[in-house]
C-alpha positions in Angstrom: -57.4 -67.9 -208.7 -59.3 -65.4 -206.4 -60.9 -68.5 -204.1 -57.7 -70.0 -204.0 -55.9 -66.9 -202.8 -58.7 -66.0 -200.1 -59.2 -69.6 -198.8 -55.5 -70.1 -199.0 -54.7 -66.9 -196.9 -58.1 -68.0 -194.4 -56.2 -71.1 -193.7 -53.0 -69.6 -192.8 -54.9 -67.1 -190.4 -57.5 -69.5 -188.7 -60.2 -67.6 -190.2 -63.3 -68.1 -192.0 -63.2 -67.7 -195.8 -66.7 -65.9 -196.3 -68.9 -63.7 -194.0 -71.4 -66.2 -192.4 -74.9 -66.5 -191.0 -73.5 -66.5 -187.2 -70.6 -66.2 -186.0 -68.9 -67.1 -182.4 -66.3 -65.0 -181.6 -63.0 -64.7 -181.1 -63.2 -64.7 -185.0 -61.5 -63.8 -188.0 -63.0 -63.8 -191.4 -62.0 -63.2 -195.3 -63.9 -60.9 -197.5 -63.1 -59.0 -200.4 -62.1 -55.2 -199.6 -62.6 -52.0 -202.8 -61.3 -53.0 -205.3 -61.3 -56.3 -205.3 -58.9 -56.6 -208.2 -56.2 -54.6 -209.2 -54.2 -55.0 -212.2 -50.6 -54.3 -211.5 -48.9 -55.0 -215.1 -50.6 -56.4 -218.4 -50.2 -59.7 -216.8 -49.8 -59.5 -213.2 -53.2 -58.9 -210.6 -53.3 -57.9 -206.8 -56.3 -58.7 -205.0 -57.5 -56.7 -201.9 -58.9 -58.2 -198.7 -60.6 -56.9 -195.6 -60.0 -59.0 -192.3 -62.2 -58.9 -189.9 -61.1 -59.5 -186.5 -63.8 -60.3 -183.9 -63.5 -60.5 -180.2 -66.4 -61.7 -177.8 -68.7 -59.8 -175.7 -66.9 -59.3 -172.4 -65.9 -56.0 -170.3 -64.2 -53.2 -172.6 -60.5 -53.8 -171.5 -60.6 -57.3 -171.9 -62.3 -56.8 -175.0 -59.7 -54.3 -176.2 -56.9 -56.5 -174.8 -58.0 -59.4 -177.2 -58.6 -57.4 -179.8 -55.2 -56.5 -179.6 -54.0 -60.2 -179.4 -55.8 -61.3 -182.2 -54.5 -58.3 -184.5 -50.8 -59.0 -183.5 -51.8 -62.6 -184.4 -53.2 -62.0 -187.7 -50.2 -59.6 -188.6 -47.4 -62.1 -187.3 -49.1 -64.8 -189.8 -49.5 -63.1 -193.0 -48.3 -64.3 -195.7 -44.6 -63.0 -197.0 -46.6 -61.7 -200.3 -49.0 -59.7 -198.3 -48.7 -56.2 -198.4 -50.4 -54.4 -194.8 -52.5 -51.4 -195.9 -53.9 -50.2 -192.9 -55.4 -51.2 -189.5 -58.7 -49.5 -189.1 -59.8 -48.2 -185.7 -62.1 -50.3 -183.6 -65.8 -50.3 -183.9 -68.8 -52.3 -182.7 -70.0 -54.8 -185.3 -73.5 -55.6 -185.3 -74.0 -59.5 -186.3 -77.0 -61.0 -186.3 -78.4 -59.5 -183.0 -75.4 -59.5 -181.1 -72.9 -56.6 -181.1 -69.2 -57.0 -180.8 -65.6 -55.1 -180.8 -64.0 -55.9 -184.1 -61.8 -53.7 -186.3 -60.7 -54.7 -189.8 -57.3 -55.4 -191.1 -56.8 -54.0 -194.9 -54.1 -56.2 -197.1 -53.2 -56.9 -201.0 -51.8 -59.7 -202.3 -50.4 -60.5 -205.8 -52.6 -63.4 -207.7 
């Protein structure tokens, strides 16, 4: 149910499921935000993701423009069960020797 939910809302993002080794921005990747899992009723669960949007290394307000792009891309193709939590501010991601503007996009969605 969780890897279904995360690989299922990866595809309908273009993103990456999992944090890899490397990574070649512009990229978006799936990982699992705090707490993970929620329960909402006896039955029902919510699980909580952290998208990671990634732009490549280029001057700062072309870097800031994409960044921009791909967070009104990411938010235009959420899924309808998706609930938006928060946008978090910009911040330079260090990834395997290479630093990068990202920010991170905090939803929940019902499993």
């Amino acid at each position: 149910m969780l890897k279904e939910s995360r690989k299922e809302l990866a595809e309908l993002l273009g993103a990456i499921p999992f944090l890899p080794e490397r990574i070649n921005p512009p990229v978006t990747l799936i990982s699992p935000a705090y707490p993970y899992v929620v329960i909402e009723t006896s039955t029902d669960y919510v699980a909580n993701y952290a998208i990671t949007v990634v732009v490549a290394r280029q001057e700062s307000e072309l870097a800031n423009d994409a960044l921009d792009d791909q967070i009104e891309y990411v938010l235009d193709h959420l899924p309808s069960d998706a609930t938006l939590n928060d946008v978090e501010v910009p911040f330079l991601l260090e990834w395997n020797n290479g630093t990068y503007l990202a920010t991170k996009i905090n939803i929940e969605r019902p499993l």
